[in-house]
Structure formats: structure tokens, C-alpha cells
VEXDREN-2710 file (C-alpha; in Angstrom, 1 decimal):
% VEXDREN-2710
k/r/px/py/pz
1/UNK/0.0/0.0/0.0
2/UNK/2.7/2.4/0.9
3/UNK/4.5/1.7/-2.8
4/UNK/1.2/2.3/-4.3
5/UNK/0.6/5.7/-1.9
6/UNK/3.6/6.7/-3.9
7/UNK/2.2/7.4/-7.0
8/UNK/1.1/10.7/-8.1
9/UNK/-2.5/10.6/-9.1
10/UNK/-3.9/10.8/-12.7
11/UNK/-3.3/14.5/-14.0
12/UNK/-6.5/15.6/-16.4
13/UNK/-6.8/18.4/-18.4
14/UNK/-8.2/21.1/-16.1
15/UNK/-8.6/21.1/-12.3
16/UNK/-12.1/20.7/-12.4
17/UNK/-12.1/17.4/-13.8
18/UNK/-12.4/16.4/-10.5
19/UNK/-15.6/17.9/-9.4
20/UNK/-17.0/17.2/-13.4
21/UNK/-19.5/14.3/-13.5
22/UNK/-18.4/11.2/-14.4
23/UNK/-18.8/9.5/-17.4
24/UNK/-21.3/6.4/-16.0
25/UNK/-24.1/7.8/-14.1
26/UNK/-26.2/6.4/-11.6
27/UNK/-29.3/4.5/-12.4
28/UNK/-32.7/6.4/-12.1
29/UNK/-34.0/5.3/-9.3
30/UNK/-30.8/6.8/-7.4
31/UNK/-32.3/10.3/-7.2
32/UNK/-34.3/10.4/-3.9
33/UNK/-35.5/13.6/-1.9
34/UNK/-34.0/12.6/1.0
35/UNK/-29.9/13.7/1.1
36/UNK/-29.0/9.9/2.8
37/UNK/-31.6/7.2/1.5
38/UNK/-32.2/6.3/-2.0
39/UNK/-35.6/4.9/-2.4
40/UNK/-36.6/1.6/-3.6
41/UNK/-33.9/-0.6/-6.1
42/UNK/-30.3/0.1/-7.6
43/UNK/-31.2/-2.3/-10.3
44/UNK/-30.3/-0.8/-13.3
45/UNK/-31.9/-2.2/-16.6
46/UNK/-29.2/-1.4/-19.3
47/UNK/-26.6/-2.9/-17.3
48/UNK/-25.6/-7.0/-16.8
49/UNK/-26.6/-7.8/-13.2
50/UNK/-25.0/-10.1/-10.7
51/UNK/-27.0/-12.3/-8.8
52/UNK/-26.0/-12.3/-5.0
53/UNK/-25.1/-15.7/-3.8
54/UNK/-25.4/-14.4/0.1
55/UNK/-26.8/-11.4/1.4
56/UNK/-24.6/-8.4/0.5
57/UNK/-24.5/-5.6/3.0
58/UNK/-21.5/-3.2/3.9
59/UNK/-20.2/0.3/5.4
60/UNK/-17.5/1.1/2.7
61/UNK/-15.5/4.1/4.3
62/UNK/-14.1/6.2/1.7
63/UNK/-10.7/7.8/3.0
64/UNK/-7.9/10.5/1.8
65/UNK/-6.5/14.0/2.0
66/UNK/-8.8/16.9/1.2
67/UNK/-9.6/17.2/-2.6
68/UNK/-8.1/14.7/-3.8
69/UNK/-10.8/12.9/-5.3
70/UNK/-12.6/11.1/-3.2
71/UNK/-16.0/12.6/-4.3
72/UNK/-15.5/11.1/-7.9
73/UNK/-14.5/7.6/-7.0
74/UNK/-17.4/7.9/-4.4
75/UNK/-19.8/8.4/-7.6
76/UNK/-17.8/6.0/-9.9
77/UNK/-18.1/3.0/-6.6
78/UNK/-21.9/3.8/-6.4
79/UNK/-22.3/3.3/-10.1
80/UNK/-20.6/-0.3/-10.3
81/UNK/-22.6/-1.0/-7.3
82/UNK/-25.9/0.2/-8.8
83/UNK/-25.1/-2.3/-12.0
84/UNK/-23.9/-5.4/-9.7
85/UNK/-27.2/-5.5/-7.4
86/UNK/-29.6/-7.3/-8.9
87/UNK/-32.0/-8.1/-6.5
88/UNK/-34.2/-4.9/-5.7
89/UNK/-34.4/-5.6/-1.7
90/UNK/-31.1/-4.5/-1.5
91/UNK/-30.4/-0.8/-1.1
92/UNK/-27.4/1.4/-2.1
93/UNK/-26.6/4.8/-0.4
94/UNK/-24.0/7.5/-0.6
95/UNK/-23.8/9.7/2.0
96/UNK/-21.5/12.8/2.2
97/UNK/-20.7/16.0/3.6
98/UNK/-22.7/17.7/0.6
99/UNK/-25.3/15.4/0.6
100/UNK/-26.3/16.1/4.6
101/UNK/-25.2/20.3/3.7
102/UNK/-22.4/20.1/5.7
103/UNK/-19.7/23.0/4.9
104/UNK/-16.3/22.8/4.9
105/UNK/-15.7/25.1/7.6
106/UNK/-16.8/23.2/10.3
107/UNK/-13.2/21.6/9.9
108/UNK/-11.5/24.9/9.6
109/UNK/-9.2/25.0/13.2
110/UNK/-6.8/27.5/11.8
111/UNK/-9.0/30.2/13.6
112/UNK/-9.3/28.7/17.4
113/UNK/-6.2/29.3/20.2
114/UNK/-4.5/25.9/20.3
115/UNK/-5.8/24.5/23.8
116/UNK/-9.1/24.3/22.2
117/UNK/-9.0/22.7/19.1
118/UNK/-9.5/19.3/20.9
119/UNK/-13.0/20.7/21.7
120/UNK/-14.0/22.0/18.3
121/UNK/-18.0/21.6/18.3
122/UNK/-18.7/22.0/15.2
123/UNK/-16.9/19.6/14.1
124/UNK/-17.9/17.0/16.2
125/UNK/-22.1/18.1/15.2
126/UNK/-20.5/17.0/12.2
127/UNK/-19.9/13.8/12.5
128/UNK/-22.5/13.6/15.3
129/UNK/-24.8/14.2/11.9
130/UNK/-22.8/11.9/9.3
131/UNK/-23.3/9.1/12.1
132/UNK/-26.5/9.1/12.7
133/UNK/-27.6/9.1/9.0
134/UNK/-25.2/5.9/8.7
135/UNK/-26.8/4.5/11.5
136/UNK/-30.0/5.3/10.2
137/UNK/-29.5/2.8/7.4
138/UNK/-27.5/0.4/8.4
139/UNK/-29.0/-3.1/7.8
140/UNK/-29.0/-5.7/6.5
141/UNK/-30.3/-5.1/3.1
142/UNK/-28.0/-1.6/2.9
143/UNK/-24.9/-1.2/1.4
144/UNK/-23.4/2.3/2.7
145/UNK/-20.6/4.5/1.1
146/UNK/-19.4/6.7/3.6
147/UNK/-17.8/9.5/1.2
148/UNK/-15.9/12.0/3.3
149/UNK/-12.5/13.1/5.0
150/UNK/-12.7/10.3/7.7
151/UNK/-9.2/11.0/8.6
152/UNK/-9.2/9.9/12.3
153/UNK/-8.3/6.4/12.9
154/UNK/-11.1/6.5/16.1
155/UNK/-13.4/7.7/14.0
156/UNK/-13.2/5.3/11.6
157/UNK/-13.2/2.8/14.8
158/UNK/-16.3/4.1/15.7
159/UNK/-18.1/3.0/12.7
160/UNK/-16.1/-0.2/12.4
161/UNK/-18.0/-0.6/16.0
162/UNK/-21.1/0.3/14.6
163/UNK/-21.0/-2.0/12.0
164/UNK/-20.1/-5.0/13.8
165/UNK/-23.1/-4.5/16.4
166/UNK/-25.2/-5.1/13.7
167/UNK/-23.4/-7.8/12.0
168/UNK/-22.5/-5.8/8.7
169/UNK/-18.9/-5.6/7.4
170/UNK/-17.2/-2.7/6.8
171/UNK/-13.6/-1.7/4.5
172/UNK/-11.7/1.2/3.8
173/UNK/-11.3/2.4/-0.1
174/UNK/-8.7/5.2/0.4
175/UNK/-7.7/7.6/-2.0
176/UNK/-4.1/7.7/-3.0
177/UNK/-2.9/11.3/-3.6
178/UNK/0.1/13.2/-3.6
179/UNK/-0.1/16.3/-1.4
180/UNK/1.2/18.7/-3.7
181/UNK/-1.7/17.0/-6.5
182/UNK/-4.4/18.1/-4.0
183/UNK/-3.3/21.5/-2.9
184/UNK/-2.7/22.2/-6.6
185/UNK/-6.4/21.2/-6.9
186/UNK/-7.6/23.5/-4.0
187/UNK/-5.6/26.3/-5.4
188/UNK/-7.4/26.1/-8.7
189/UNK/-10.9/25.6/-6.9
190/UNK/-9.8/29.3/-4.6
191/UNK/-9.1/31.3/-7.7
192/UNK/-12.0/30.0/-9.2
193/UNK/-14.2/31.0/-6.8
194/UNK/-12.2/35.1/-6.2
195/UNK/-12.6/35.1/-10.4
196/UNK/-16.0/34.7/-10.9
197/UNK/-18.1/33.7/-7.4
198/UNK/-21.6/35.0/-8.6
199/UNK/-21.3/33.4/-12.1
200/UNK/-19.9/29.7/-10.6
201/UNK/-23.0/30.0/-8.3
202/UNK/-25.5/30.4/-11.4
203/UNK/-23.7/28.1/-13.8
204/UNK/-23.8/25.5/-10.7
205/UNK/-27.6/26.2/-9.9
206/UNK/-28.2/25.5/-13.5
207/UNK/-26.1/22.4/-13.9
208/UNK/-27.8/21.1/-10.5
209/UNK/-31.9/21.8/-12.0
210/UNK/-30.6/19.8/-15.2
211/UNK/-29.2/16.9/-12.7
212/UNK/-32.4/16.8/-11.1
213/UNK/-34.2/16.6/-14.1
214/UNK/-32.4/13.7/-16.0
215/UNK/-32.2/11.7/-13.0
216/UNK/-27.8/12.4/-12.4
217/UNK/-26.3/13.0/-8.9
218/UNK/-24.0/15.7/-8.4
219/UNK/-20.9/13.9/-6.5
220/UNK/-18.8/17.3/-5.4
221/UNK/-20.1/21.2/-5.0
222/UNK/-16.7/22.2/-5.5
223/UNK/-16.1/23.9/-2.7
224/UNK/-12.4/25.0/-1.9
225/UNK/-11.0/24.6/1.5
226/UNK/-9.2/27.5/2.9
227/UNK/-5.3/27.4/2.9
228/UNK/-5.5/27.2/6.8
229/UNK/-8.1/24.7/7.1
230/UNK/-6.5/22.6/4.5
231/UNK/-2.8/22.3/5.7
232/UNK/-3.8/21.7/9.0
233/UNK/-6.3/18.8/7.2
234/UNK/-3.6/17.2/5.9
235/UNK/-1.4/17.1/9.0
236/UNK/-3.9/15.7/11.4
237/UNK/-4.9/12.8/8.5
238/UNK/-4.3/9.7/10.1
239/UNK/-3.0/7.3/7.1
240/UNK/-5.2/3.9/7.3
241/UNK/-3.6/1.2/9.0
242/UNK/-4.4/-2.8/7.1
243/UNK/-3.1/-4.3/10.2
244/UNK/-5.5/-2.9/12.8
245/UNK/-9.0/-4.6/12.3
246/UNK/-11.1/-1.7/11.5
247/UNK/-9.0/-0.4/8.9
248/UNK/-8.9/-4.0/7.1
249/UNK/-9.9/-5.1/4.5
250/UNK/-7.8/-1.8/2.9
251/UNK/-8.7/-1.1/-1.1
252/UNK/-6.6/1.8/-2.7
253/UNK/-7.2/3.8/-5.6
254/UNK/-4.7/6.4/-6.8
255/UNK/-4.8/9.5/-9.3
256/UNK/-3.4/7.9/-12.3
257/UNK/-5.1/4.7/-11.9
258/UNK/-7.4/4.4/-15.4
259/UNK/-10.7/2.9/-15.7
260/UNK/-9.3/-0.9/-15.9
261/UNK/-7.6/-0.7/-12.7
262/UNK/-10.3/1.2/-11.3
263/UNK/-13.1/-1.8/-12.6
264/UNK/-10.4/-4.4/-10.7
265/UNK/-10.2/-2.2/-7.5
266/UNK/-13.5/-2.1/-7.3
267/UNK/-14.0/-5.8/-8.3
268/UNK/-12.0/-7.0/-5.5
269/UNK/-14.0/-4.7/-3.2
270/UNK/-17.2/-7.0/-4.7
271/UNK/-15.4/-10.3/-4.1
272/UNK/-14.7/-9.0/-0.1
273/UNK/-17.9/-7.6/0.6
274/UNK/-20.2/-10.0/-0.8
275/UNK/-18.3/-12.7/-2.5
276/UNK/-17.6/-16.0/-0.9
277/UNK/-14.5/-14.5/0.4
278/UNK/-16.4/-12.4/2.4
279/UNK/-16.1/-12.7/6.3
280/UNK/-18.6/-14.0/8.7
281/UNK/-19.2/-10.8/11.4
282/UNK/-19.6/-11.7/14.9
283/UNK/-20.7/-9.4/17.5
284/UNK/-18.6/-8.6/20.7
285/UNK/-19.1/-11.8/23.7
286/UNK/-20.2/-8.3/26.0
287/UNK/-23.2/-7.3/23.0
288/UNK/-24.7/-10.8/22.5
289/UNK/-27.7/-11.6/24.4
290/UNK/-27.6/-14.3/26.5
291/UNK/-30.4/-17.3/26.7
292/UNK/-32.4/-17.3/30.0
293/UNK/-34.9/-19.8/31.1
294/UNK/-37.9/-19.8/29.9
295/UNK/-40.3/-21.7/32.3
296/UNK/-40.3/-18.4/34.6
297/UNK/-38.7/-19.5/37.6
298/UNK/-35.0/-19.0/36.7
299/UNK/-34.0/-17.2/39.7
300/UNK/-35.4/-20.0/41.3
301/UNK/-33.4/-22.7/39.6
302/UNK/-30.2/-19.9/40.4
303/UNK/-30.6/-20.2/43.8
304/UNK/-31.2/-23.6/43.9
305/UNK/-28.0/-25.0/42.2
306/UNK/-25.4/-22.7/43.4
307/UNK/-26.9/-23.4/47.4
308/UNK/-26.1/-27.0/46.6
309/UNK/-22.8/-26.7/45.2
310/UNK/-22.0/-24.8/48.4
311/UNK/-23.1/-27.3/50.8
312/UNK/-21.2/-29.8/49.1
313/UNK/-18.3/-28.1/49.2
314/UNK/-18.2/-27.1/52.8
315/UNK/-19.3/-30.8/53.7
316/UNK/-16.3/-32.1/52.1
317/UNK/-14.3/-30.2/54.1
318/UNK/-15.8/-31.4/57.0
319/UNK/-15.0/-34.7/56.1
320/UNK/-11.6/-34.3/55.9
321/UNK/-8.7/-31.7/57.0
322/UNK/-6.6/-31.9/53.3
323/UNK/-9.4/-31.8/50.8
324/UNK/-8.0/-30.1/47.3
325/UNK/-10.8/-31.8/44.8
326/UNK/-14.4/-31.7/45.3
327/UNK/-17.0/-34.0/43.0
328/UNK/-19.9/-32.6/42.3
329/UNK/-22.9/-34.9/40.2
330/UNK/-24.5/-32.9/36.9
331/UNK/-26.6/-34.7/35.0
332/UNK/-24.1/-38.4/33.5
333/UNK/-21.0/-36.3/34.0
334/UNK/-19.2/-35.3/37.4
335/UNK/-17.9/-32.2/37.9
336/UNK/-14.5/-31.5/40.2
337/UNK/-13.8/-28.1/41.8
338/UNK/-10.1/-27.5/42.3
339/UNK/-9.6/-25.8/46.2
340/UNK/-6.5/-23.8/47.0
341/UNK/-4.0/-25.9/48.0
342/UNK/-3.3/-26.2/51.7
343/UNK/-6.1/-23.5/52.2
344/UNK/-9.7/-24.5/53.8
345/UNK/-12.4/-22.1/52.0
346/UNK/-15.0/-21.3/54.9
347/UNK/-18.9/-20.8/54.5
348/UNK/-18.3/-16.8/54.5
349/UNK/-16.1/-16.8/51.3
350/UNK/-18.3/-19.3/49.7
351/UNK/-21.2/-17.8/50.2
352/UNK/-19.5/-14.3/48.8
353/UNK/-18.8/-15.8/45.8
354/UNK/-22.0/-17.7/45.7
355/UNK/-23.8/-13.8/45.8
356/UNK/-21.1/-12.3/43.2
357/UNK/-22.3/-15.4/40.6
358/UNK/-25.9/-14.4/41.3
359/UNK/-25.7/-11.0/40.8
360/UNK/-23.6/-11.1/37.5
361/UNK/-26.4/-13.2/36.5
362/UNK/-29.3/-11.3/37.6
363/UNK/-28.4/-8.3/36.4
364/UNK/-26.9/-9.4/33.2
365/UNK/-23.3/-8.3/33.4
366/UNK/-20.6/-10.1/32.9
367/UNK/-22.2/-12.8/31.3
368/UNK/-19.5/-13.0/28.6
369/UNK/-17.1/-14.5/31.4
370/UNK/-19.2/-17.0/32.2
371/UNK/-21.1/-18.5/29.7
372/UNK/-24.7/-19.4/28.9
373/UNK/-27.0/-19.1/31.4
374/UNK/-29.7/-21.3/30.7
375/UNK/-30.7/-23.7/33.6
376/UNK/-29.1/-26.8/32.3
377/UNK/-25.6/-25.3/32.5
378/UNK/-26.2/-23.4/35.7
379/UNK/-24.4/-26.2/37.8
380/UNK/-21.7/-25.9/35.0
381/UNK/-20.8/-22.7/34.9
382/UNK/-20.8/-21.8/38.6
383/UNK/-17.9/-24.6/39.1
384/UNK/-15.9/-23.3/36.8
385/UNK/-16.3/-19.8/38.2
386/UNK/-15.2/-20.9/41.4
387/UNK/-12.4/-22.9/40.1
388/UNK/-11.2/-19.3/38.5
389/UNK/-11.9/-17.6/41.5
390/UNK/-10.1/-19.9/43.6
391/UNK/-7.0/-20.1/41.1
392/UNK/-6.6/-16.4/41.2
393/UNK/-6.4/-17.0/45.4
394/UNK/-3.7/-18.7/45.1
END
């Protein structure tokens, strides 16, 4: 990635190609009333569909420096999208900084003393905003691109977490640019705008009714960052990272990359997100909801098996002065609770554990450390809790 990072990106013939269109555009249906959710299918009729041979759904976080293109390849992704769903319960949405009206200033720092940049609100409304309408959504019929700067790493954490809650992948598609390509491309955006302000608005206003009309999507507003807020963009931009977990799988496209390369980028993106190399997504041990009993009297059935694993314990004891295994009958098998060694456990420490168990139980936390709480491994688990709390005595 860092070879490829390397590369200068594609040069075009003016320094609005960027902003321009692109040459494929999206599918009628796309153009929707509401800035985040398109309504209805991507299916697109001209165009060969794919038939999905699991259910496809992803967060695809787009990532790079300020201008440098990540508007475009946010458009030219949701096109090859729009031609490869070809089942119309599955729904395709960009959502951006333009489509939610978010200006670029809410990023510009250069203005704020030092000490309280950390607490910039309008930035975080910002992305307070952009997460809610991902959340929003997020299912498992959506497929999400996330087009925007996304250029801290907890950030992007954030929404790796949000994903995973609700069992939806999510990958990184960065844009590779050189930082003297983008500034270049800012520059020209600045003296567009001081040369002729009043007539970019009208020509855009136009160019935006005849969108609407024909059913296109206007990927980028153009809208130049100033010099401050820009340079101090690029220095906070935290470069994804393929080895941490939610910046993996990593897909990079850079500026001279042509539409081949661009078609296989975004290929292999297919393959990971809903190809059968696509990963199974497990929620967090702490998020999944355990089973409980059913017939109503669980607390019951709580109280019950722990209070006789106790007695049997501290009859054992009594039995005998050197007692380091304890048997205790579940169902065919027989259990065996490891004591410290050289160490009699009294009824008062029992019986603190015994209330510990219960109440990680009753209340539901901390389940994740001890397992399934169903009645039929009650027995079960609280033996091997105290065999962990007894090894730690030790």
C-alpha cells in the first residue's frame, strides 16, 4: 500500500475534472428527496446484473487528504454497485458532507487558540450528523458508502464498531494522492471562486436543475477549503492502517489509476464484501444476548443449584482436613472443583462468591465471562467460576 501511496495521481486536463461528472451515471431510481436514503432498487436495466449468492450488505468508508478525489471515486463505486445489485431488496446509499449540507468550515481549526481545538463543536455536530444518518441505514439489506475526509483512525473505529453491532462488514477504499496533486487542486478551486463567485454559483444552480431533471447525482459542490483549514487537514490525517482490524480489508485507488484498474479495485471490493471471500461478522461476547430460562422460575433454579454446590463443598471439608478436589454430580457427567491448596475455603467466602455469581447473572453483566445461562448449565458454569476464583487465590 505504501508503494502504491507513492504514486502521483492521474493529471487531467483542467482542475475541475475532478468535481466534473463522471462519465457512467447512476441509475434512475438513485435520485431520492431525502440527502441519505435512495428509495426503492439500484437495479439498473441497461446494465448486466449479478446475482448475489449471500446477502450483501457493507459500510464502505471512503478515506484521503482533502480534494483529492474522493467525491468522484465515491460516484464512480456507487455506479458499479448500482449495475452489480440485482436483487431490488437491497439498497445502495452514498452519503456525504454535501449530501447532509455540511460546509467545509466546520473543519477549519486555523481560527481557534490551540488548547481548544481538541474541543471544536462544530466539528464533532458534524460527525455527530454523518453518524446518525449511517446508523439510520445500516441493515442488512444496505450497502453504505461513507464518502468524506474520515481521517481519524477513532473515527473510523467508531463505525467499524457500529457496524459490527449489527453484523454488517465494513472496508476502507482510500484515495491515494500526492499532497502537492491536492493543494494544486484546491488552489485552482480558490481562484475559481475570487474570479467569478456569482457566475460559478449560477452556472452551478443551472447544472444542479438539469441533474435533477435527467435523474444524475452531483458527486462534489466544489467547494475549496481555505489554505489554513487545508494544511492543517492534511497534518492531522491519520493514514489507514491494514493491520489494525477496522481499517482492514484496505482497497486503494490512486490518481493515475485508469478505468481498468479502477473496474479491478472495485471488483476486488465486490469479491470482499459480498463474494464467498467475504467474512462472517460476529458481534462482541459483551453485545450478544444471552439465553435465559424460559419456564419463569429461573432465579429460582439460580438459587437452587449454586446453594447445593456450596453445601457440598463445605461438607467435604468437614469430612476431611486436606481436601483439594471436590465431585460434584450434573446430569451423567461429574464435575470437580479445584480448592486452594493447603487452604480451607470457609462458608463466609463461599457464600461471597456464591452472591457475586448471582448477581452477574441477575443483572446481566458479565455474562461473557461465564457463559450461557440457561438452567441446564447453571451447575456448569458456577464450578468453573469458582475454580477461576479460587486459582486467582492462590
Amino acid at each position: 500500500m505504501t508503494s502504491s501511496l507513492s504514486k502521483i495521481l492521474q493529471s487531467t486536463t483542467s482542475s475541475t475534472n475532478e468535481t466534473s461528472k463522471p462519465t457512467s451515471t447512476a441509475p434512475k431510481e438513485a435520485s431520492y428527496p431525502h440527502p441519505t436514503i435512495s428509495k426503492g432498487s439500484c437495479r439498473s436495466g441497461k446494465s448486466e446484473s449479478f446475482p448475489l449468492t449471500r446477502r450483501c450488505l457493507c459500510l464502505i468508508i471512503v478515506s484521503g487528504l482533502p480534494t483529492s478525489g474522493k467525491s468522484t471515486r465515491s460516484q464512480q463505486l456507487y455506479n458499479y454497485l448500482s449495475n452489480r445489485i440485482a436483487d431490488s431488496k437491497y439498497r445502495l446509499h452514498l452519503i456525504s458532507d454535501e449530501s447532509l449540507s455540511i460546509s467545509r468550515s466546520v473543519y477549519d481549526l486555523s481560527s481557534l487558540p490551540a488548547h481548544t481545538r481538541s474541543a471544536n463543536a462544530s466539528e464533532k455536530d458534524a460527525r455527530a450528523t454523518i453518524y446518525g444518518a449511517v446508523k439510520r441505514v445500516l441493515s442488512d439489506k444496505d450497502i453504505v458508502i461513507l464518502d468524506g475526509l474520515n481521517y481519524i483512525k477513532g473515527w473510523r473505529y467508531q463505525l467499524h464498531c457500529e457496524s459490527k453491532a449489527v453484523r454488517t462488514p465494513s472496508c476502507i477504499l482510500q484515495i491515494g494522492c500526492s499532497v502537492d496533486k491536492a493543494r494544486e487542486v484546491n488552489e485552482a478551486r480558490l481562484e475559481k471562486r475570487e474570479a467569478g463567485a456569482s457566475r460559478a454559483v449560477n452556472k452551478e444552480e443551472e447544472a444542479t436543475s438539469s441533474a435533477t431533471t435527467s435523474g444524475d447525482m452531483i458527486v462534489d459542490s466544489a467547494e475549496p477549503y481555505e489554505p489554513g483549514n487545508w494544511d492543517n487537514l492534511v497534518f492531522r490525517y491519520e493514514e489507514p492502517n491494514p493491520m489494525t482490524r477496522w481499517d482492514s480489508p484496505l482497497f486503494t485507488l490512486i490518481w493515475e489509476d485508469d478505468d481498468a484498474q479502477t473496474n479491478k479495485v472495485f471488483s476486488d471490493l465486490w469479491d470482499a464484501i459480498a463474494g464467498e471471500a467475504r467474512k462472517v461478522v460476529r458481534p462482541n461476547q459483551a453485545t450478544i444476548q444471552r439465553g435465559r430460562e424460559e419456564s419463569g422460575d429461573y432465579l429460582y433454579l439460580l438459587d437452587r443449584e449454586t446453594s447445593d454446590v456450596v453445601k457440598r463443598i463445605v461438607e467435604a471439608q468437614r469430612e476431611g482436613d486436606d481436601v483439594d478436589e471436590v465431585r460434584i454430580p450434573s446430569g451423567s457427567v461429574e464435575l470437580t472443583i479445584h480448592l486452594p491448596t493447603g487452604k480451607k475455603v470457609g462458608l463466609p467466602q463461599l457464600q461471597r462468591l456464591r452472591r457475586a455469581f448471582m448477581g452477574l447473572n441477575r443483572g446481566g453483566i458479565g455474562l461473557e465471562a461465564v457463559g450461557d445461562m440457561k438452567s441446564s448449565r447453571l451447575r456448569d458454569t458456577f464450578v468453573t467460576y469458582l475454580n477461576d476464583a479460587f486459582e486467582k487465590d492462590e
